[in-house]
Backbone as CSV, one residue per row, in Angstrom:
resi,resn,N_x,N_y,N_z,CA_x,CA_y,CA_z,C_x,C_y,C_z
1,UNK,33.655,-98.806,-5.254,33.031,-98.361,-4.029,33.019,-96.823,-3.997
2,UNK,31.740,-96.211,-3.749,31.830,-94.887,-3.661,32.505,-94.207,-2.765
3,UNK,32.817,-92.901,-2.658,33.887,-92.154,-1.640,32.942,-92.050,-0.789
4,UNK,33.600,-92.095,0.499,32.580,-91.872,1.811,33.202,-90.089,2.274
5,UNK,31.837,-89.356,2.692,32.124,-88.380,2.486,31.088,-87.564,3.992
6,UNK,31.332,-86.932,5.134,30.852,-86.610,6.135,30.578,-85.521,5.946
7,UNK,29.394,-85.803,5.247,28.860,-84.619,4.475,27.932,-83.544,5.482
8,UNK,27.632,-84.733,6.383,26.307,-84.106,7.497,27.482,-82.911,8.287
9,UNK,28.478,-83.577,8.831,29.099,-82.560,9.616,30.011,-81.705,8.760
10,UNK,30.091,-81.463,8.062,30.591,-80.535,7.517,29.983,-79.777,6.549
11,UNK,28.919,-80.105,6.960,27.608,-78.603,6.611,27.173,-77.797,7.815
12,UNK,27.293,-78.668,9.224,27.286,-78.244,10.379,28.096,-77.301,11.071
13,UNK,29.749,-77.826,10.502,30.725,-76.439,10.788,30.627,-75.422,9.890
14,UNK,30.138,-75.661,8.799,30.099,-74.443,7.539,28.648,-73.637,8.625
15,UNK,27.790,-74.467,8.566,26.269,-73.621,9.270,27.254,-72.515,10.967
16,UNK,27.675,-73.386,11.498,27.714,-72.722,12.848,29.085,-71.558,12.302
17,UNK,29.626,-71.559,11.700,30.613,-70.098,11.524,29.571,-69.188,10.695
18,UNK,28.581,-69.622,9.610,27.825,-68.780,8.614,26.877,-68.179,10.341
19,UNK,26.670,-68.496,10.929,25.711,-67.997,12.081,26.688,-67.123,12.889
20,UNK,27.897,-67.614,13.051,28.652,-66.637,13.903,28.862,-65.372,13.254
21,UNK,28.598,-65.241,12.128,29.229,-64.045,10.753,28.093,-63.445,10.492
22,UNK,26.655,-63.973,11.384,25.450,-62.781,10.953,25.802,-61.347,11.293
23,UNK,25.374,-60.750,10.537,25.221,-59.063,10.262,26.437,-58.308,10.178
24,UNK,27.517,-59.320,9.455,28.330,-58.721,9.157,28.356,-58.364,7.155
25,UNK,28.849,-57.603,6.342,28.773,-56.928,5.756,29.223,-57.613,4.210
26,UNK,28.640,-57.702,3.084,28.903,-58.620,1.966,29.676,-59.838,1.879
27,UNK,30.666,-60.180,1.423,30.706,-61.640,1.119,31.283,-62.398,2.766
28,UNK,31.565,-61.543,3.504,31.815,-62.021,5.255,30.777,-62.539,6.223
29,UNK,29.383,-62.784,5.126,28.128,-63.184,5.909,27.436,-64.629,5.269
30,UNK,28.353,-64.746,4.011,27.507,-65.754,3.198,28.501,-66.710,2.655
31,UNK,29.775,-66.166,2.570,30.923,-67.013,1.919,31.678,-67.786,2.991
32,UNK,31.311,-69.344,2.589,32.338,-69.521,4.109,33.415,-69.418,4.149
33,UNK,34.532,-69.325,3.384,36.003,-68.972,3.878,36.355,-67.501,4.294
34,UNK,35.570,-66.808,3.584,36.024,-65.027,3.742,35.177,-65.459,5.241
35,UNK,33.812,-65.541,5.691,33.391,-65.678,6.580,34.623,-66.282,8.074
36,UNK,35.055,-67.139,7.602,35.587,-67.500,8.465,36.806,-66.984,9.039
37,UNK,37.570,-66.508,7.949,38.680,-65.449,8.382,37.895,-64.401,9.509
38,UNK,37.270,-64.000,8.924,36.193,-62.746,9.337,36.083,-63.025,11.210
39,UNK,35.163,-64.088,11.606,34.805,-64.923,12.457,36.248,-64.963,13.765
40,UNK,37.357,-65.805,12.912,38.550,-66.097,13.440,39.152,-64.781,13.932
41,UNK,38.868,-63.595,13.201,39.581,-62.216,13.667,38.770,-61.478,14.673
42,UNK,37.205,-61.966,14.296,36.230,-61.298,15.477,36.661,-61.940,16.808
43,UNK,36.939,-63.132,16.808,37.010,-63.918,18.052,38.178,-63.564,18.788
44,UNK,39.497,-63.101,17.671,40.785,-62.195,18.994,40.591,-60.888,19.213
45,UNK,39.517,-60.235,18.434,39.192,-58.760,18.975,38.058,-58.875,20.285
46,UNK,37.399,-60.451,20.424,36.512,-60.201,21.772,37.369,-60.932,22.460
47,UNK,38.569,-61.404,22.612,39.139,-61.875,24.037,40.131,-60.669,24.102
48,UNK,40.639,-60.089,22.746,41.653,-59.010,23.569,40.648,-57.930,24.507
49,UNK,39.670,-57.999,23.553,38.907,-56.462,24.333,38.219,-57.278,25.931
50,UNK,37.914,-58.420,26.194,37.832,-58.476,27.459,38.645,-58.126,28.442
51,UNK,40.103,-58.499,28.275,40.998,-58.119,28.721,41.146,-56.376,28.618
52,UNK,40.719,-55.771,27.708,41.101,-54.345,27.417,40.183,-53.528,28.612
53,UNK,39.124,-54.328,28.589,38.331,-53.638,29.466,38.115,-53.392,30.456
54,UNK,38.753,-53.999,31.565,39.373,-54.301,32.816,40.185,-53.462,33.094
55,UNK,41.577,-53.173,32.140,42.097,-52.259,32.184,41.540,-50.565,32.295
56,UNK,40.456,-50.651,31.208,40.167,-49.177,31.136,38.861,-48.634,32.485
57,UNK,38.384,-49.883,33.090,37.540,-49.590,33.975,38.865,-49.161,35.114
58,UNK,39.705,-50.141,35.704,40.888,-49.374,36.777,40.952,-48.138,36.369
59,UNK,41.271,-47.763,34.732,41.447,-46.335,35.231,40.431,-45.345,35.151
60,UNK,39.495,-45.617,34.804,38.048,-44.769,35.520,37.905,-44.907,37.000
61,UNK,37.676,-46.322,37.505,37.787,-45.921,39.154,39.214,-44.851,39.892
62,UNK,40.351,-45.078,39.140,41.388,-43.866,39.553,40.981,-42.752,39.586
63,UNK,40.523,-42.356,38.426,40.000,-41.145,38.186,39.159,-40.492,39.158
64,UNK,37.718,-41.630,39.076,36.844,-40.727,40.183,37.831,-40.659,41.063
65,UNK,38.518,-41.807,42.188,38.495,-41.585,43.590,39.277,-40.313,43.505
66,UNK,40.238,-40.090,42.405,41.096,-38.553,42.584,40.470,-37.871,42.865
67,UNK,39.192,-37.739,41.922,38.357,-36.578,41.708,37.493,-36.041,43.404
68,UNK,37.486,-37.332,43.920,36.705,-37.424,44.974,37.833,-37.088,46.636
69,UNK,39.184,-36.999,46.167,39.445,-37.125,47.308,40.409,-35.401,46.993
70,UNK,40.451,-34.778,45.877,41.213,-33.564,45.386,40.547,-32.210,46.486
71,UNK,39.195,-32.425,46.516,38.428,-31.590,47.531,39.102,-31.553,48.840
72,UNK,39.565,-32.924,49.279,39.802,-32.769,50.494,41.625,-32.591,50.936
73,UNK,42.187,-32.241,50.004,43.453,-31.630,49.943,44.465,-32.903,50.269
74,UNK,44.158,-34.237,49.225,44.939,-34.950,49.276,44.878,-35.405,47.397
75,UNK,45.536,-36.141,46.822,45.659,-37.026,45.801,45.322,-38.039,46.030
76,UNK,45.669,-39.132,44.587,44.941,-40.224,44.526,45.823,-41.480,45.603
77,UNK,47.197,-40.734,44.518,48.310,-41.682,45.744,48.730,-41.843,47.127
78,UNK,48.610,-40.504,47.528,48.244,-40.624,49.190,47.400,-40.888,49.774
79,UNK,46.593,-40.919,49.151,44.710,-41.078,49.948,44.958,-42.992,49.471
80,UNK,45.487,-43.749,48.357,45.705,-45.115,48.444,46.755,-45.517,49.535
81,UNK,47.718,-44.947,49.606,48.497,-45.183,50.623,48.391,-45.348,52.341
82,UNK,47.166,-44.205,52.069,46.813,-44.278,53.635,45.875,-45.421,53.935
83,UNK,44.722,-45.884,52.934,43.734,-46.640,52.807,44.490,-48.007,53.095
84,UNK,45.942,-47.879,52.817,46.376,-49.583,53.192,47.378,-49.527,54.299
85,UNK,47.646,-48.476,54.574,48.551,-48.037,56.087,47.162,-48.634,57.215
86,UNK,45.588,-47.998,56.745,44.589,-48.488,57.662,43.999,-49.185,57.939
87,UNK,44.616,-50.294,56.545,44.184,-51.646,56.298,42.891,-51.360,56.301
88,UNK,42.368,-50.371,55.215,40.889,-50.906,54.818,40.781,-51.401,53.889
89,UNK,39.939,-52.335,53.993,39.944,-53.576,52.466,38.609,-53.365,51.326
90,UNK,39.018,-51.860,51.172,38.145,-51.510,50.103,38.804,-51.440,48.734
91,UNK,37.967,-52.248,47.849,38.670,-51.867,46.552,38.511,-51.173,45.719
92,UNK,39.608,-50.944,44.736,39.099,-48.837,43.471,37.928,-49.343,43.158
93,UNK,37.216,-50.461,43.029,35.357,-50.373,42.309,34.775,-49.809,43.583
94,UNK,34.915,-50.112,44.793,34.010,-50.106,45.863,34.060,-48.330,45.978
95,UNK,35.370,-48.032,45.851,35.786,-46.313,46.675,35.373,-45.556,45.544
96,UNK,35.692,-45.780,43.870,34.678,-45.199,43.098,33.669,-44.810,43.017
97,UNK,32.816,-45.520,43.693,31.164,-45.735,43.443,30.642,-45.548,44.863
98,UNK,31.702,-45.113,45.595,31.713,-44.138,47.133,31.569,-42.557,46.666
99,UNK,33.120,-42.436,46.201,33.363,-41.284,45.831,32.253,-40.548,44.590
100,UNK,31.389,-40.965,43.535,30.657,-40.973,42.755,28.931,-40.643,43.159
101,UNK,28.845,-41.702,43.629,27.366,-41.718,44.640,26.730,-41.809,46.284
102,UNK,27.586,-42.215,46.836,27.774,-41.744,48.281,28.557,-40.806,48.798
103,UNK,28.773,-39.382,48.489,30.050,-38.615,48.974,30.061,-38.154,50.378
104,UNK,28.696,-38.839,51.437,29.128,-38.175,52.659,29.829,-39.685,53.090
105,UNK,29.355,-41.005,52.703,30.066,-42.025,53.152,31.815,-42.125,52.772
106,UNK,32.129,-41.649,51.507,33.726,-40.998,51.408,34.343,-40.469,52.023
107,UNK,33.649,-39.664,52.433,33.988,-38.718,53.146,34.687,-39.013,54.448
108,UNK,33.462,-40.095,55.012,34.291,-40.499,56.262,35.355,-41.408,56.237
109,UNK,35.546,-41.962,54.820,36.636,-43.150,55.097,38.174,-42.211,54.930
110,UNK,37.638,-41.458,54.009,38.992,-40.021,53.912,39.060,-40.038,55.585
111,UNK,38.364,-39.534,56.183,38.330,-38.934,57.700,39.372,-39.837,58.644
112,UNK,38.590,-41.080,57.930,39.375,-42.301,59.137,40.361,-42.500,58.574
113,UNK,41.335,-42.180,57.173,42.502,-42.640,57.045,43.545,-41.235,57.519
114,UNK,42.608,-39.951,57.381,43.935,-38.675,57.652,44.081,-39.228,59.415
């Protein structure tokens, strides 16, 4: 009796990693095992960097609101401190992109927390 052999699907996982490994660079695009290492390492550099990126956006919104609230003779940490002493429920994306592109609307929430 001949060997039975699932040949269909396992040209299917070889196809779908050779597709995940397009335009990457000599034998990591055409070979399926180097490919797949390849693939397997791309895939923890895009969940760490989702995570990474989250991080590095908080500290761009820090940044502006400093930048945005240094004019008015406070810091980043007192000007947060007061913002939750006044219980306003704005968050660093919202007061960023205050401080950035609306600066007379900043302005007043600075106003209402001194």
């Amino acid at each position: 009796m001949p060997r039975s052999v699932n040949a269909v699907a396992a040209r299917q996982r070889r196809k779908k990693i050779l597709k995940l490994a397009k335009g990457y660079f000599g034998r990591r695009k055409n070979v399926h095992t180097v490919a797949k290492n390849a693939v397997e390492k791309g895939m923890q550099y895009a969940y760490f960097g989702r995570k990474q990126k989250k991080r590095t956006f908080r500290g761009l919104w820090i940044q502006r609101i400093n930048a945005g609230v240094r004019p008015h003779g406070m810091n980043y940490s007192q000007f947060i401190g007061k913002v939750k002493e006044a219980d306003i429920q704005l968050n660093r994306k919202v007061l960023a992109d205050l401080a950035m592109n609306h600066p007379e609307a900043f302005k007043a929430v600075i106003e209402k927390v001194k």
